[in-house]
C-alpha positions as a LaTeX table, in Angstrom:
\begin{tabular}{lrrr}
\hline
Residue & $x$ (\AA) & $y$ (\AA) & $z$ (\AA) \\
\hline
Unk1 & 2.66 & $-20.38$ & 1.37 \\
Unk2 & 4.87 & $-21.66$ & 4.61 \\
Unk3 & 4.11 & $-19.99$ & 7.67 \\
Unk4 & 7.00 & $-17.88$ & 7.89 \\
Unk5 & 6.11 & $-16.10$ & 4.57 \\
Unk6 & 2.44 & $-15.73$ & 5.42 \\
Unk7 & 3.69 & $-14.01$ & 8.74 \\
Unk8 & 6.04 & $-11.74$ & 6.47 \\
Unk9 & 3.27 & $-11.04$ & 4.24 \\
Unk10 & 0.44 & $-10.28$ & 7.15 \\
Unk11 & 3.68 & $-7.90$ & 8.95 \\
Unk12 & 3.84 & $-6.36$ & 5.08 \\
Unk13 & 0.19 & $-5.87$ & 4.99 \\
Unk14 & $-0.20$ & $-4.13$ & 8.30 \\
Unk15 & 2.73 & $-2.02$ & 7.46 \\
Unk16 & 0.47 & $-1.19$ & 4.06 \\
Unk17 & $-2.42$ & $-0.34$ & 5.80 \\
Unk18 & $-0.94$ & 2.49 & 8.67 \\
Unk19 & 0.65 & 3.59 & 5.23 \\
Unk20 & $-2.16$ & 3.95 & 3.01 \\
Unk21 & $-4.55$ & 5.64 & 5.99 \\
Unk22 & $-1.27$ & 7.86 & 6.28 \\
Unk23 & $-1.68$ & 8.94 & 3.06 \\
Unk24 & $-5.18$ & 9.13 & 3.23 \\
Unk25 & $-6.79$ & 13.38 & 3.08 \\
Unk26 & $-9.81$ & 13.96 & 5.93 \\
Unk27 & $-12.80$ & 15.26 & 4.23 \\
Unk28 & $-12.42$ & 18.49 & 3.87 \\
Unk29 & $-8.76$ & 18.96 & 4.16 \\
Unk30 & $-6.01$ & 19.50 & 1.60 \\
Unk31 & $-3.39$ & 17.78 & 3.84 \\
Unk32 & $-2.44$ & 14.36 & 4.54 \\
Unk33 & $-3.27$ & 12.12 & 7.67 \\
Unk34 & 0.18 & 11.89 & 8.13 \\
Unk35 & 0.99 & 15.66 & 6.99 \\
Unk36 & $-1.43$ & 16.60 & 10.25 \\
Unk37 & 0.89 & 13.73 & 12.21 \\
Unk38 & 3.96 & 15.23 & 11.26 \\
Unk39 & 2.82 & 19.01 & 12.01 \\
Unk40 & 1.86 & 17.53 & 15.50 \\
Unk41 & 5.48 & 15.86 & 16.16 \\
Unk42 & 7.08 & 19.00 & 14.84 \\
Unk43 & 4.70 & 21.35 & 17.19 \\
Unk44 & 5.47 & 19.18 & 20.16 \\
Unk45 & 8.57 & 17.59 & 19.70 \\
Unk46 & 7.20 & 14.26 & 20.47 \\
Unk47 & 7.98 & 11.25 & 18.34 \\
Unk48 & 4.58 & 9.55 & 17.23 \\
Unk49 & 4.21 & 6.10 & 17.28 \\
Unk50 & 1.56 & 6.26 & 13.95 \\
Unk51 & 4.67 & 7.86 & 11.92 \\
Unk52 & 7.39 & 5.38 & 13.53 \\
Unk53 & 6.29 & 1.81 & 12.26 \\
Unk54 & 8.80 & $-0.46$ & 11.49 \\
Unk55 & 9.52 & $-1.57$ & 7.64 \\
Unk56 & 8.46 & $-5.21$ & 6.98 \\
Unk57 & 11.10 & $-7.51$ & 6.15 \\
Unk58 & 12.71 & $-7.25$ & 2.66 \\
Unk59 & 11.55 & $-10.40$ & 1.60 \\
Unk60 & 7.94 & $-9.05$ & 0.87 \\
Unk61 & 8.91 & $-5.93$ & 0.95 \\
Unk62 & 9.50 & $-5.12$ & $-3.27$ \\
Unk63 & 5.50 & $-6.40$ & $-3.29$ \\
Unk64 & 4.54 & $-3.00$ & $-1.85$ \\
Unk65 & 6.61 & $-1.29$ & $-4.36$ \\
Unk66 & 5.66 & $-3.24$ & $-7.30$ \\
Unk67 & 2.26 & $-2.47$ & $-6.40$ \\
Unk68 & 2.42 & 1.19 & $-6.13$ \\
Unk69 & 3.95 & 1.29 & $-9.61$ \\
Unk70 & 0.98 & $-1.81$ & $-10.74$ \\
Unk71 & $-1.39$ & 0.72 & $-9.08$ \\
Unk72 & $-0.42$ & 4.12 & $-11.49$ \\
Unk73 & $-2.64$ & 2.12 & $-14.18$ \\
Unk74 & $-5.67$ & 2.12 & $-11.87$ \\
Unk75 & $-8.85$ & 3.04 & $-13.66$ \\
Unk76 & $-10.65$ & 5.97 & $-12.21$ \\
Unk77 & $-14.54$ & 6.36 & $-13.21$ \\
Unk78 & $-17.28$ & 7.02 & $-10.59$ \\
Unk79 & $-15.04$ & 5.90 & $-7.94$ \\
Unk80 & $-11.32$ & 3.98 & $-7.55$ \\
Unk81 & $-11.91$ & 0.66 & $-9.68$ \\
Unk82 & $-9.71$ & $-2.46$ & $-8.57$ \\
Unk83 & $-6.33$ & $-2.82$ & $-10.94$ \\
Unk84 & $-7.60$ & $-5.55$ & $-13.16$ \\
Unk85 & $-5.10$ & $-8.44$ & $-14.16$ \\
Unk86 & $-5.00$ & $-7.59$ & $-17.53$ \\
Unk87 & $-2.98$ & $-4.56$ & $-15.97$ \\
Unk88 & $-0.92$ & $-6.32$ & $-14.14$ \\
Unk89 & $-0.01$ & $-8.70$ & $-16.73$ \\
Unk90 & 0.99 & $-5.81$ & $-18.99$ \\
Unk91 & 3.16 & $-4.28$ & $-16.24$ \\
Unk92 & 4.61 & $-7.87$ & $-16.10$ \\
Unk93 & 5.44 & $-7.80$ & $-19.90$ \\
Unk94 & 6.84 & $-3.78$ & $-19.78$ \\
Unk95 & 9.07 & $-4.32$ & $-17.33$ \\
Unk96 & 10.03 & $-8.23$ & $-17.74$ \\
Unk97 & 9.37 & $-9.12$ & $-14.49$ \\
Unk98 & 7.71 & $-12.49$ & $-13.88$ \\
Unk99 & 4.89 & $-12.65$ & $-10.53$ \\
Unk100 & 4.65 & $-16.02$ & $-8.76$ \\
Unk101 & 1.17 & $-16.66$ & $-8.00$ \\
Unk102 & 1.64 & $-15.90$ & $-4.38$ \\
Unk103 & 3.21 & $-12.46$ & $-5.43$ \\
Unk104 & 0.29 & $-11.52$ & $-7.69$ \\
Unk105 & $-2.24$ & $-12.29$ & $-4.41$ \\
Unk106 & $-0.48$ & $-10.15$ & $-2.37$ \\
Unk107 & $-0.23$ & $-7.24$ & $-5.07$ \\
Unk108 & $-3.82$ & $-8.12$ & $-5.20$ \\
Unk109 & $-4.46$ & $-7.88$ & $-1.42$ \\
Unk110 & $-2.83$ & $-4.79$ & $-1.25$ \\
Unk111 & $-5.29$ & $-3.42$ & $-4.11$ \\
Unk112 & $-8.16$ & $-4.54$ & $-1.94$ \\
Unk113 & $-6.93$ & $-2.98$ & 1.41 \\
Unk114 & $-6.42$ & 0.48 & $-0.52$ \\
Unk115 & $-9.59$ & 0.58 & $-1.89$ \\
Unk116 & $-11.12$ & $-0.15$ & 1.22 \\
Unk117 & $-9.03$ & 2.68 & 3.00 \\
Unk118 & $-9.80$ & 4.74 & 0.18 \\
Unk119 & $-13.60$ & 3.99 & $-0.25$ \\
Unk120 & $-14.68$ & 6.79 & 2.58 \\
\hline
\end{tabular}
């Protein structure tokens, strides 16, 4: 991977993360982190920076999508299991799409980063 993609792809993964701990429910609550965010910006008309961060380039940016539709397979047991390959090669039959091997580590670094987000 040249430099310029891995930059892309760490800009895509940041962007991921502030997303996913968006997402995220406190313990105890039925509302989003970013539900809470946006009640705050409504009660106080202040734009917040954690609900304001810019998209990553479209270059990378179909990875985060691919993987949120990868990710509707996920196993559930005990706790969020990892999407397994064999998953992600299916998805890549159903919907005739074809993953370089770069792609399918970033889909696969993006799996990591939500189940560590998610893991709490």
């Amino acid at each position: 991977m040249g430099k310029l993609l891995e930059s892309l792809v760490d800009d895509l993964l940041d962007y991921a993360k502030s997303e996913f701990e968006l997402d995220k429910k406190p313990k105890g609550s039925e509302a989003t982190n970013r539900e809470h965010l946006q009640a705050i910006q409504e009660a106080t008309g202040k734009q917040l920076s954690e609900l304001n961060h810019p998209l990553p380039d479209e270059m990378v940016r179909y990875l985060l999508d691919d993987f949120y539709e990868i990710a509707l397979s996920r196993q559930y047991g005990m706790a969020c299991n990892p999407i397994l390959y064999a998953e992600i090669e299916s998805w890549c039959r159903l919907t005739q799409r074809h993953l370089e091997k770069w792609e399918l580590e970033v889909i696969k670094r993006l799996d990591m980063l939500w189940l560590q987000i998610n893991a709490d």
